[in-house]
N, CA, C and O atoms as CSV, one atom per row, in Angstrom:
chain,resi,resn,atom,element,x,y,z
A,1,UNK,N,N,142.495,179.895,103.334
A,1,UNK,CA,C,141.777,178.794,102.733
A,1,UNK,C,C,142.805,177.767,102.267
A,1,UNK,O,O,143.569,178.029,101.338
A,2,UNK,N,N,142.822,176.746,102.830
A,2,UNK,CA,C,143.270,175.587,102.358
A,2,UNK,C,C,142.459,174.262,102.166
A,2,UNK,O,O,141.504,173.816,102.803
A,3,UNK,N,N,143.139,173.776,101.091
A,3,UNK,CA,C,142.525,172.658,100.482
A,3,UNK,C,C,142.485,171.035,101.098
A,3,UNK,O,O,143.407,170.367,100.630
A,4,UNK,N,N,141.933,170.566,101.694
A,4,UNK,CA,C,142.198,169.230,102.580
A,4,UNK,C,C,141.045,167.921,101.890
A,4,UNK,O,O,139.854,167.883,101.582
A,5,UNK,N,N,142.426,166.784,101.883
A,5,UNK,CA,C,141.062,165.439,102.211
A,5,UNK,C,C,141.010,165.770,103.306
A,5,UNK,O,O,141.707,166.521,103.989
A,6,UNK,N,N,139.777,164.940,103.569
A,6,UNK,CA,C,139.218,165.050,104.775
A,6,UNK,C,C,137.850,164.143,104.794
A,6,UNK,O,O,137.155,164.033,103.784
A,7,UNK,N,N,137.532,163.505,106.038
A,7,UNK,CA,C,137.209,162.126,106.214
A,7,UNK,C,C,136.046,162.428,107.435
A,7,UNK,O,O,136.283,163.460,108.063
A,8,UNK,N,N,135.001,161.785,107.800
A,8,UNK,CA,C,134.312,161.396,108.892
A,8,UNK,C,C,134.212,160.958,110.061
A,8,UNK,O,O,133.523,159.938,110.046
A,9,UNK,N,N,134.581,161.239,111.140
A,9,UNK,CA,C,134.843,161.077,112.757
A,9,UNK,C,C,133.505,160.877,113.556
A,9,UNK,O,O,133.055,161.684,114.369
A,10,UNK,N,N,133.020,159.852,113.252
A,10,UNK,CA,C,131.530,159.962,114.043
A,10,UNK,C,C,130.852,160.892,114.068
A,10,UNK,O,O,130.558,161.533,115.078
A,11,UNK,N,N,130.228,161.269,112.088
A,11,UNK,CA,C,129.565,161.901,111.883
A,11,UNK,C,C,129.851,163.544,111.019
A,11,UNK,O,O,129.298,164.156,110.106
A,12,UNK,N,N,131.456,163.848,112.251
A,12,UNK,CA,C,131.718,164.811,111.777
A,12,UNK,C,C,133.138,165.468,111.283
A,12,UNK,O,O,134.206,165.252,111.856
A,13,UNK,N,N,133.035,166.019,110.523
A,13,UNK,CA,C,134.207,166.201,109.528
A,13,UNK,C,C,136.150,166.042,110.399
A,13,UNK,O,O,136.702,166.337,111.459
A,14,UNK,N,N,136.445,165.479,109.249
A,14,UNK,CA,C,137.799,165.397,110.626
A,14,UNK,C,C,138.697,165.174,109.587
A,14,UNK,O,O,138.343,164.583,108.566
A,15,UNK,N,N,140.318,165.774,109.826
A,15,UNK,CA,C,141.429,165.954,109.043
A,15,UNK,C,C,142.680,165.605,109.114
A,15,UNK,O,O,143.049,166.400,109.980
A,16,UNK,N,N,143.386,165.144,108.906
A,16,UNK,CA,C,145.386,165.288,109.380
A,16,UNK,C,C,146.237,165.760,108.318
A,16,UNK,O,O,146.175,165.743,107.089
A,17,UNK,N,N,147.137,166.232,109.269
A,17,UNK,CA,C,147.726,166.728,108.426
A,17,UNK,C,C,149.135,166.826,109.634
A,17,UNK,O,O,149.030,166.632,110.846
A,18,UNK,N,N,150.280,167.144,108.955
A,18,UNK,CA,C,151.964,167.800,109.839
A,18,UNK,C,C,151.828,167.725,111.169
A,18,UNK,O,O,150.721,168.047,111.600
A,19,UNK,N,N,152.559,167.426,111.861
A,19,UNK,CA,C,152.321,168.286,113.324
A,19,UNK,C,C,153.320,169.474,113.152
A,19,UNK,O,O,153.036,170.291,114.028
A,20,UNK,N,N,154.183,169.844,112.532
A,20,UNK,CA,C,154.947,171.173,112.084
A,20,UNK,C,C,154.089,172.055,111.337
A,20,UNK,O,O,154.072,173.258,111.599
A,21,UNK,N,N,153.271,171.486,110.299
A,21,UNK,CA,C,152.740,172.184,109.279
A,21,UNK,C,C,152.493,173.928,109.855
A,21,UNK,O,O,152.609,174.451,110.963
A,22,UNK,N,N,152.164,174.375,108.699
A,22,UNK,CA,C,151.507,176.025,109.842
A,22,UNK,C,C,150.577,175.865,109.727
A,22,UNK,O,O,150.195,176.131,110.867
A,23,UNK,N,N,149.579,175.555,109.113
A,23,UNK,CA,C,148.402,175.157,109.566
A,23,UNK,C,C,147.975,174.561,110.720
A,23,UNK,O,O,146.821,174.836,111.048
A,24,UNK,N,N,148.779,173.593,111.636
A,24,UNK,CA,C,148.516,173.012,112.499
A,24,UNK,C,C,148.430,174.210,113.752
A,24,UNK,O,O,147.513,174.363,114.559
A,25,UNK,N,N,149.824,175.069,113.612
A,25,UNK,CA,C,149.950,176.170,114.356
A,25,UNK,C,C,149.153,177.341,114.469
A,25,UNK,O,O,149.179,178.212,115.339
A,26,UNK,N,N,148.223,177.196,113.150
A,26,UNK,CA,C,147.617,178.471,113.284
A,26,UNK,C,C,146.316,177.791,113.502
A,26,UNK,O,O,145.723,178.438,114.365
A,27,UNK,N,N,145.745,176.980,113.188
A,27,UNK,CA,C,144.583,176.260,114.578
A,27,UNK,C,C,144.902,175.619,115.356
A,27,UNK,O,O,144.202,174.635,115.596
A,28,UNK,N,N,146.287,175.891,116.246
A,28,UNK,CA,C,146.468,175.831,117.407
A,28,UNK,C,C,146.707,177.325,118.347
A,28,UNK,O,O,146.760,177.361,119.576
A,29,UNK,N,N,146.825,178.455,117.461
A,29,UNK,CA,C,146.531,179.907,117.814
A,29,UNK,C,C,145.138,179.968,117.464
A,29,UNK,O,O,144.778,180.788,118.309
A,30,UNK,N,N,143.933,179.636,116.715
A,30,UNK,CA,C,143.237,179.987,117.066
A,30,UNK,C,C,142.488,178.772,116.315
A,30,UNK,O,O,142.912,178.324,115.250
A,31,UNK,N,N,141.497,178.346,116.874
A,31,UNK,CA,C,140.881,176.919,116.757
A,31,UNK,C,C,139.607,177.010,115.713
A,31,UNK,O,O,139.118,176.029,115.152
A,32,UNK,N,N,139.103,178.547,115.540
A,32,UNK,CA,C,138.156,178.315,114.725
A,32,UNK,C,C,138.377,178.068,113.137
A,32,UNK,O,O,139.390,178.428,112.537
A,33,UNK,N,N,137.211,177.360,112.513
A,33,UNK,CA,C,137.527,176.983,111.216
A,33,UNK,C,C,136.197,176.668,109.885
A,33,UNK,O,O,135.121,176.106,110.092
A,34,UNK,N,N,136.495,177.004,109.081
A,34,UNK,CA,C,135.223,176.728,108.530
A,34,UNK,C,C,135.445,175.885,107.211
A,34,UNK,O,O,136.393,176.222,106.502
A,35,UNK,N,N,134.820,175.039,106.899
A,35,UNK,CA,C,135.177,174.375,106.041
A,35,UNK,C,C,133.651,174.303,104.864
A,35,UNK,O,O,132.459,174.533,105.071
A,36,UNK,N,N,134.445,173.857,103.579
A,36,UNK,CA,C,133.220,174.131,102.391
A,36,UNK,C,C,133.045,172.489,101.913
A,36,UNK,O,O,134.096,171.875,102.096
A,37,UNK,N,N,132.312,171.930,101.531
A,37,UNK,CA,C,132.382,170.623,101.133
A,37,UNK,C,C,131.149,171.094,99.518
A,37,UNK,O,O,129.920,171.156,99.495
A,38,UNK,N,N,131.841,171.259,98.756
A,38,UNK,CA,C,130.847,171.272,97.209
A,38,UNK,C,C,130.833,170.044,96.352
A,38,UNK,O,O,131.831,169.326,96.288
A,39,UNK,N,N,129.206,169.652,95.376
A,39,UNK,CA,C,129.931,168.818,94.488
A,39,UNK,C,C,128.727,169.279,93.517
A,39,UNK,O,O,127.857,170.045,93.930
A,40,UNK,N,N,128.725,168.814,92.321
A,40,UNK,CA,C,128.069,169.150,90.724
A,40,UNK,C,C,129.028,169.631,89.934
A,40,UNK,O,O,130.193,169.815,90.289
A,41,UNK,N,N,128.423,169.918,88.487
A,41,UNK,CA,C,129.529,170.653,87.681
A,41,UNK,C,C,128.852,171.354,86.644
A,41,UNK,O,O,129.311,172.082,85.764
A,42,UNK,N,N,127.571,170.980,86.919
A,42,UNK,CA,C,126.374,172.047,86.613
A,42,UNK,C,C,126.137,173.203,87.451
A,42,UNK,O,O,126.428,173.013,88.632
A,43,UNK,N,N,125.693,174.332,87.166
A,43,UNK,CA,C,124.841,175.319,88.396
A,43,UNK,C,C,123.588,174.853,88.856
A,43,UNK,O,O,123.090,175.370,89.855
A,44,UNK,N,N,122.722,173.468,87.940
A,44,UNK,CA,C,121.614,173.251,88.522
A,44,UNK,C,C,122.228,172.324,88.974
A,44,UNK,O,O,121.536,171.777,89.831
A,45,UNK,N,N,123.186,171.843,88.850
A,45,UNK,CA,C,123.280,170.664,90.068
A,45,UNK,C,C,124.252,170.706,91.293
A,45,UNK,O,O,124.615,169.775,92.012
A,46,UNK,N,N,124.639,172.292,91.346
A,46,UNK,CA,C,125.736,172.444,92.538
A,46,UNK,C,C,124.485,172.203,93.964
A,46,UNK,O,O,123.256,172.225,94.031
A,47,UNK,N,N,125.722,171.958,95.047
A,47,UNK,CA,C,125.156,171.371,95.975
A,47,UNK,C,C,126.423,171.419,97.355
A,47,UNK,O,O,127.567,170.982,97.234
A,48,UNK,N,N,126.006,171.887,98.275
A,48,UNK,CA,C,126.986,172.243,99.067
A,48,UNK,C,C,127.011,172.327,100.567
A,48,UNK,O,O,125.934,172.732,101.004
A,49,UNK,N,N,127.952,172.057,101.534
A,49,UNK,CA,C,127.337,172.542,102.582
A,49,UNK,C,C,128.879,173.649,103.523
A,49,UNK,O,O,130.002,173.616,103.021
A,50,UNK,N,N,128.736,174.094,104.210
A,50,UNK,CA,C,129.406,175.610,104.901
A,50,UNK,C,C,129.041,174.870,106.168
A,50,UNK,O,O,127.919,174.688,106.640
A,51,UNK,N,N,130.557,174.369,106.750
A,51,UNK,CA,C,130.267,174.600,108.277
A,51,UNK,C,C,131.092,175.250,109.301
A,51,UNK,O,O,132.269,174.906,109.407
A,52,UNK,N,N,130.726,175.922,109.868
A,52,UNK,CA,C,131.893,176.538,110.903
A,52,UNK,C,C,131.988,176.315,112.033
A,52,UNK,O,O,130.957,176.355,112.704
A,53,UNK,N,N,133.335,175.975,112.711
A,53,UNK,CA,C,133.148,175.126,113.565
A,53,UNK,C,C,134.444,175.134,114.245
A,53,UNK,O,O,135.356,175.642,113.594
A,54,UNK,N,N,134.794,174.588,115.662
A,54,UNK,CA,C,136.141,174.431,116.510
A,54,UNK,C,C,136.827,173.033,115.986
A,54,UNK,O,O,136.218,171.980,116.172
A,55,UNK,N,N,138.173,173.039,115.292
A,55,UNK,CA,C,139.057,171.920,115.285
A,55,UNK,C,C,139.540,171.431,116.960
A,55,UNK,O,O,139.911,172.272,117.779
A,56,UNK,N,N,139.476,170.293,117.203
A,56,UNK,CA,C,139.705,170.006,118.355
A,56,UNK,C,C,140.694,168.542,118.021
A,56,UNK,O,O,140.479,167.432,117.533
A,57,UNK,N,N,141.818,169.240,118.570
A,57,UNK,CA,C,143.205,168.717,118.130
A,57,UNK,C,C,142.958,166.986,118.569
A,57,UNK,O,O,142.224,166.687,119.511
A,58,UNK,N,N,143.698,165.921,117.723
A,58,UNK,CA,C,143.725,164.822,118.123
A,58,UNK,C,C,145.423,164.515,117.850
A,58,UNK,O,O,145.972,164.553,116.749
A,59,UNK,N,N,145.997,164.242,119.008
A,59,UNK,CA,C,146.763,164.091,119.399
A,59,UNK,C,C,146.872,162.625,119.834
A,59,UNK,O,O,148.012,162.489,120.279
A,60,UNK,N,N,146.306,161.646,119.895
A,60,UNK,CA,C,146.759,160.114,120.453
A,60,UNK,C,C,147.047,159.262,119.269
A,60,UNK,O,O,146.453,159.521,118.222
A,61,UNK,N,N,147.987,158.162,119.321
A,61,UNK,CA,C,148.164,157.757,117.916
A,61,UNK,C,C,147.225,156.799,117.701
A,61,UNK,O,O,147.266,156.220,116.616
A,62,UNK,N,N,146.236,156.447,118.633
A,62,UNK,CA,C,144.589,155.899,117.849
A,62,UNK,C,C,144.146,156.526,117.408
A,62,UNK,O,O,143.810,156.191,116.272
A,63,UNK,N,N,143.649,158.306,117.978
A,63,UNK,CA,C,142.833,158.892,117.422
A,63,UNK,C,C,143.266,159.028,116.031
A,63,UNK,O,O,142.677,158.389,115.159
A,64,UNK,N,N,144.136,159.717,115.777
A,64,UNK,CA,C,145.344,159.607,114.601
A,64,UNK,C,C,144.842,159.020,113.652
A,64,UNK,O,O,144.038,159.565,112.896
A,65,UNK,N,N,145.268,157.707,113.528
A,65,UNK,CA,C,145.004,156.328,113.177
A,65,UNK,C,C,143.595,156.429,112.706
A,65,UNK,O,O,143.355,156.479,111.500
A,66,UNK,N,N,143.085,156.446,113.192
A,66,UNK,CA,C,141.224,156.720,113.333
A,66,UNK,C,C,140.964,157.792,112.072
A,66,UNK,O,O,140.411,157.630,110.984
A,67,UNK,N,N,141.484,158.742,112.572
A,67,UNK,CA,C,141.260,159.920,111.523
A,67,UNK,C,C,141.988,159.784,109.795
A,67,UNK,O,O,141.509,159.962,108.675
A,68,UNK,N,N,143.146,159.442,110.225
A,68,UNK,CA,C,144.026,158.829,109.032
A,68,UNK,C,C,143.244,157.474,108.073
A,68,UNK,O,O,143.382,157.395,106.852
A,69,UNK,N,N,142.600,156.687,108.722
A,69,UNK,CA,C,141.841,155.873,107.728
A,69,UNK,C,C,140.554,156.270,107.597
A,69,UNK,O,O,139.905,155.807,106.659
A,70,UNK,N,N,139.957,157.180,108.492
A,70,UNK,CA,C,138.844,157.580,107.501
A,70,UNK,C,C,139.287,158.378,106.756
A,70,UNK,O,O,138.476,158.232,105.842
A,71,UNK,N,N,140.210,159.416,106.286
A,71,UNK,CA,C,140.575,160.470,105.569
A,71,UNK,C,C,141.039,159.388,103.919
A,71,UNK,O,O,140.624,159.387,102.760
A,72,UNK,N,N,141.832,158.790,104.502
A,72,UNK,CA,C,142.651,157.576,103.406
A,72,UNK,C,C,141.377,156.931,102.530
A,72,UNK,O,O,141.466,156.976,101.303
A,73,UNK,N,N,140.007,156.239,103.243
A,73,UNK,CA,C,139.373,155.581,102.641
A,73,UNK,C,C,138.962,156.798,101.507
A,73,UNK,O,O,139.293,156.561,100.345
A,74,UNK,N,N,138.246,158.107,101.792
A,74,UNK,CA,C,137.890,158.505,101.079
A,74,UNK,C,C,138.638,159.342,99.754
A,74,UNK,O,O,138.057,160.166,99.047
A,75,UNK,N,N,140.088,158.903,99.610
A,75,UNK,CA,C,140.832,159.633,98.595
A,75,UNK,C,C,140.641,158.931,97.481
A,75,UNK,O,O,140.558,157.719,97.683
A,76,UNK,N,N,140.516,159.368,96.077
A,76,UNK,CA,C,140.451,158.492,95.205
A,76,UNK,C,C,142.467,157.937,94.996
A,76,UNK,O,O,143.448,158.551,95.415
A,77,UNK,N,N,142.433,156.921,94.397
A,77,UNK,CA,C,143.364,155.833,94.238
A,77,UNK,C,C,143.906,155.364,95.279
A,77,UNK,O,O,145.115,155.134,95.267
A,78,UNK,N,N,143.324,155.180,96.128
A,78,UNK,CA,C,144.322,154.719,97.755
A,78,UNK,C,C,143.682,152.981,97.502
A,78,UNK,O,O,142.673,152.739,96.840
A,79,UNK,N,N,144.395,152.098,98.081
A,79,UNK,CA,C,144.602,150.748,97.687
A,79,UNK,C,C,143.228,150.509,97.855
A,79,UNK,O,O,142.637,151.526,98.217
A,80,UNK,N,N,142.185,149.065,97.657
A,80,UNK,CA,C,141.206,148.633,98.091
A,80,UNK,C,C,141.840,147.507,99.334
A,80,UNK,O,O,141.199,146.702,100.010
A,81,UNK,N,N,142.985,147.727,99.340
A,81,UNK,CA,C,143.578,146.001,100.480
A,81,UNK,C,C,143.296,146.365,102.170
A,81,UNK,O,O,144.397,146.833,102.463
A,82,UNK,N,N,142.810,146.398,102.915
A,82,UNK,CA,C,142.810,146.889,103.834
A,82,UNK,C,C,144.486,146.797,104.479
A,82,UNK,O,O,145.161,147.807,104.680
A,83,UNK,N,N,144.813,145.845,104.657
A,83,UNK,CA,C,146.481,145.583,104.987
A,83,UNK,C,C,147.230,147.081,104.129
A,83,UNK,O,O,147.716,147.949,104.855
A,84,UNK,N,N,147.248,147.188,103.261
A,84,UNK,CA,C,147.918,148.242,102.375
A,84,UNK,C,C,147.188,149.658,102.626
A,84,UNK,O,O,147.772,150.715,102.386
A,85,UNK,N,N,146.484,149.630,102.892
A,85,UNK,CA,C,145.684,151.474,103.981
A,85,UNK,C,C,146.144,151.343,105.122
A,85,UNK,O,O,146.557,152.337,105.718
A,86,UNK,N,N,146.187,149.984,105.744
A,86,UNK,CA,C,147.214,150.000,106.890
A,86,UNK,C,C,148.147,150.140,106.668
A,86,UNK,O,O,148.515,150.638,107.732
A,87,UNK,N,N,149.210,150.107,105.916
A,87,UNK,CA,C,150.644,150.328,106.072
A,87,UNK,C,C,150.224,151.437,105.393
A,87,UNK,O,O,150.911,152.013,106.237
A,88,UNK,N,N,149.734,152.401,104.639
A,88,UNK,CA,C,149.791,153.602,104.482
A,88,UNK,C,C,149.625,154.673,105.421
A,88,UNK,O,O,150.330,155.673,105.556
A,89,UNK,N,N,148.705,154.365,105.984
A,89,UNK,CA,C,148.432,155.209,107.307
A,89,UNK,C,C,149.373,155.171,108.418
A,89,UNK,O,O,149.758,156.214,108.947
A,90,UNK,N,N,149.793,153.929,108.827
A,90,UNK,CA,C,150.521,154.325,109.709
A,90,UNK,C,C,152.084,154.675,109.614
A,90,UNK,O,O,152.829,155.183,110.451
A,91,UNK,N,N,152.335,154.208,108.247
A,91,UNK,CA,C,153.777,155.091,107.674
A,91,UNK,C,C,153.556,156.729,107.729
A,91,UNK,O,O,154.482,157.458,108.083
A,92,UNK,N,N,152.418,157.194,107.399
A,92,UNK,CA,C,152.387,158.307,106.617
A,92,UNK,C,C,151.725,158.983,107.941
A,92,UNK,O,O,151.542,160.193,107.804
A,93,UNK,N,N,151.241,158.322,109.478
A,93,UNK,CA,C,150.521,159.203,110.200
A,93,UNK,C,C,151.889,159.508,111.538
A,93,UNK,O,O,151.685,160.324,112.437
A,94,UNK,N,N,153.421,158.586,111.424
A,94,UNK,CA,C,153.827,158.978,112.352
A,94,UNK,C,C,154.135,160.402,112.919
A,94,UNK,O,O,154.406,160.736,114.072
A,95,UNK,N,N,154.013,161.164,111.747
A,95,UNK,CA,C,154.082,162.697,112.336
A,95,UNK,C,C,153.004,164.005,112.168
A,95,UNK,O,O,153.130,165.222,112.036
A,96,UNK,N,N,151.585,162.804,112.270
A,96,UNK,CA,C,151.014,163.678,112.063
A,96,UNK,C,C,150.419,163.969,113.077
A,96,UNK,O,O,150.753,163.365,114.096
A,97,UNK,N,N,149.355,164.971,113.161
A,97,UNK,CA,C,148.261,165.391,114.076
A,97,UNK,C,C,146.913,164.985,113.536
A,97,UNK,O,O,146.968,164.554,112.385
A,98,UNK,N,N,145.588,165.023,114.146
A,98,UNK,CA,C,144.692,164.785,113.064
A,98,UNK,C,C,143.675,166.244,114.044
A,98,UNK,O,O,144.175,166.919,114.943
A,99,UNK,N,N,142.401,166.372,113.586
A,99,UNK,CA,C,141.610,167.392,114.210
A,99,UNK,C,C,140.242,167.329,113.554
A,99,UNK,O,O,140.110,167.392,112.331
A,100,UNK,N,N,138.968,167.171,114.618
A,100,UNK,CA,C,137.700,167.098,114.131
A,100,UNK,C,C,136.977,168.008,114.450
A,100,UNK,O,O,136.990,168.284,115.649
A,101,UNK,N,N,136.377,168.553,113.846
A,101,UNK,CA,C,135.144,169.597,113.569
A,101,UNK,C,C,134.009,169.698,114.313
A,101,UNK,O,O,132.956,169.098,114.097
A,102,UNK,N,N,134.277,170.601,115.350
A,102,UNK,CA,C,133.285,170.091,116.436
A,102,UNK,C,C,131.943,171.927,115.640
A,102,UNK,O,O,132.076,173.130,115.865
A,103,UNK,N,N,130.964,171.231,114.845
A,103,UNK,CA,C,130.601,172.496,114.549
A,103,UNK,C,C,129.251,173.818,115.088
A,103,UNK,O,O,128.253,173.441,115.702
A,104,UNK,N,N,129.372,174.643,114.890
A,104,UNK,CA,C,128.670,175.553,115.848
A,104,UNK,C,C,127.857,175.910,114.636
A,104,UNK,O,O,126.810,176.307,115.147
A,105,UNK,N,N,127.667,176.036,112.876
A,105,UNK,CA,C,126.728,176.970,112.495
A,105,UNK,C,C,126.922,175.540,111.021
A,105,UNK,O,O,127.873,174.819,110.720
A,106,UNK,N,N,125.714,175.660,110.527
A,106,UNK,CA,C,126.199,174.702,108.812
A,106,UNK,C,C,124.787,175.235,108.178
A,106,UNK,O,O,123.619,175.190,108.563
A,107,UNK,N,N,125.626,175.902,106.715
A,107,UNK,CA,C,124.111,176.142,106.227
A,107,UNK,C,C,124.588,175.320,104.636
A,107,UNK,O,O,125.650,175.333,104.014
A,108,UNK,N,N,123.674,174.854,104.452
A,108,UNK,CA,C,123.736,174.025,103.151
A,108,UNK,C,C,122.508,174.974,101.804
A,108,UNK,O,O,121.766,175.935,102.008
A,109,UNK,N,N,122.771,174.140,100.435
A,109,UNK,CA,C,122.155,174.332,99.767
A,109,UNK,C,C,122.624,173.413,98.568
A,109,UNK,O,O,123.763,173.057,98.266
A,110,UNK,N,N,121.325,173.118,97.934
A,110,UNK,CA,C,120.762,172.263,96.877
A,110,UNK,C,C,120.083,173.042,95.641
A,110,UNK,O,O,118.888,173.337,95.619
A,111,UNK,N,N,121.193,173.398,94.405
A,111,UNK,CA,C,120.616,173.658,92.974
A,111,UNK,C,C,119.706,172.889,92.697
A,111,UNK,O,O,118.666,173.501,92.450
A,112,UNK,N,N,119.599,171.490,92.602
A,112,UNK,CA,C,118.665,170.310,92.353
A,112,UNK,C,C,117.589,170.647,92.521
A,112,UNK,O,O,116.944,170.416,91.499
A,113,UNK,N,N,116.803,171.237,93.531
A,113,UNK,CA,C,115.913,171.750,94.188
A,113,UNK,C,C,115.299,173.136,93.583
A,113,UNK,O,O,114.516,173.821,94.240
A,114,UNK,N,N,115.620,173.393,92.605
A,114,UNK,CA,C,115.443,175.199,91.941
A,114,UNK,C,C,114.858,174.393,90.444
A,114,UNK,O,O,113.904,174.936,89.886
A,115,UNK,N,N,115.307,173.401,89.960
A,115,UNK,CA,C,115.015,172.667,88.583
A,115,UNK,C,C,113.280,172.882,88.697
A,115,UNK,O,O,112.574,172.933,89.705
A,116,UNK,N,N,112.903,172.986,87.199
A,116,UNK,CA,C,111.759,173.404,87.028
A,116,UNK,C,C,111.343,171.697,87.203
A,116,UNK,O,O,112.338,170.989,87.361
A,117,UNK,N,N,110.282,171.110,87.195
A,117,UNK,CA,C,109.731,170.072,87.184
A,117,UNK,C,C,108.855,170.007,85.304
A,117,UNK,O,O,108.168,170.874,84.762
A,118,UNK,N,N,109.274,168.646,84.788
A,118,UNK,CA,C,109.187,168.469,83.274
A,118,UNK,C,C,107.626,168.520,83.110
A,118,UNK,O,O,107.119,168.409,81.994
């Protein structure tokens, strides 16, 4: 289990990170992956979804690029300048890999939904 931003690829979950990293290596030995996306800080208001699914390596420095600013937009404190997410990304993506979530199973759930009605 590791901890990742991680950003939206037409729809579906997508990441970068090292091209050394071991992570990269060990979903490049084996591609499956499952990822948790939670948010609340209540128990009636946790809310979550579980998907499991094939990383399918992106390797071109558009796709990259691609993956790197959707990942970037969604971090909290990353610039509002678009010019300045550009020079972040592409300083920070020359050695990376990126990889999207192509997924096979997602089961979600909603505490919100269990609340008694007033």
């Amino acid at each position: 289990m590791v901890t990742m931003f991680y950003g939206l690829t037409e729809g579906r979950i997508s990441f970068w990170t090292y091209g050394k990293a071991q992570k990269t290596l060990n979903i490049q030995r084996d591609s499956r992956v499952s990822c948790l996306i939670e948010a609340g800080d209540e128990y009636s208001d946790l809310r979550g979804v579980l998907v499991y699914g094939v990383a399918k390596l992106v390797d071109d420095s558009e796709g990259i690029l691609e993956v790197g600013t959707n990942v970037a937009e969604r971090m909290a404190g990353m610039p509002d300048s678009p010019e300045l997410l550009a020079e972040y990304v592409a300083y920070t993506g020359r050695k990376r890999v990126a990889f999207v979530v192509e997924p096979t199973r997602v089961i979600s759930w909603d505490h919100r939904k269990l609340a008694t009605p007033a």
